[in-house]
C-alpha positions in Angstrom: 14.7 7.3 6.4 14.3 8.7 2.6 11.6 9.5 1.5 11.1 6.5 -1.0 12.9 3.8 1.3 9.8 2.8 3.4 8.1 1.9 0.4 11.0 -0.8 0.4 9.8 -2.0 4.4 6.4 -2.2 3.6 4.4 -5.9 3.9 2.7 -5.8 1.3 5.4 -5.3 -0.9 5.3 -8.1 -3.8 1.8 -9.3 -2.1 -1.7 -10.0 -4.1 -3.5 -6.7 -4.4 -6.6 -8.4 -3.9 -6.1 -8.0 -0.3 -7.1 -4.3 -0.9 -9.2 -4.1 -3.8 -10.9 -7.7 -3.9 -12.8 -8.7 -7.4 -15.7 -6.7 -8.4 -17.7 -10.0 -8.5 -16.6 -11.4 -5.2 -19.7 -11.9 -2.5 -17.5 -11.4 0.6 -15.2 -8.7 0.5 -14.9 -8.6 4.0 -12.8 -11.5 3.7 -10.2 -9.9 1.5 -9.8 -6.5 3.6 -9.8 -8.9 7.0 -6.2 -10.2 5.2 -5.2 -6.7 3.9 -5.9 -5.0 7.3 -3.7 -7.6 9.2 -0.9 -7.4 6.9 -1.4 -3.3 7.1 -1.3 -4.3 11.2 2.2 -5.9 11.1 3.6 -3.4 8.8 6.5 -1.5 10.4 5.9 1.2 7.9 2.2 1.4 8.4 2.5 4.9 9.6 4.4 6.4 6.2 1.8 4.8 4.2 -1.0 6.4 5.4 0.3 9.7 5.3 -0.8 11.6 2.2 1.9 13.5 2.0 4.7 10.4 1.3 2.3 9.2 -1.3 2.1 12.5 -3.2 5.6 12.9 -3.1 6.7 9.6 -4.6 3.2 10.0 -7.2 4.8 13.3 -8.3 8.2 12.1 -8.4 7.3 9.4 -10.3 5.3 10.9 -13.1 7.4 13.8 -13.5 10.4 10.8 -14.4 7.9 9.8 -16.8 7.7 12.8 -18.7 
């Protein structure tokens, strides 16, 4: 698999990001990351996502397109 394709696998592809950063003014956060956690679960991809070094790659690929 490229480098960039997983991004394409992932769950929470097209999802509502409050799963992972719920609102500043919400009182139960939990609640959000309980969703978030159980999508990340599922994920087929879960394992490319975490690593650090697929993330830098595509960040600095990204922003060097931008330039």
């Amino acid at each position: 698999m490229k480098l960039n394709e997983w991004m394409q696998e992932g769950l929470c592809k097209r999802r509502n990001t409050d799963f992972w950063y719920p609102p500043l003014e919400t009182d139960v956060p939990d609640k959000y990351y309980d969703i978030g956690r159980e999508v990340c679960h599922r994920c087929p991809v879960w394992k490319e996502c975490l690593n650090p070094g697929y993330r830098d790659w595509e960040t600095d690929r990204k922003s060097t397109r931008l330039n």
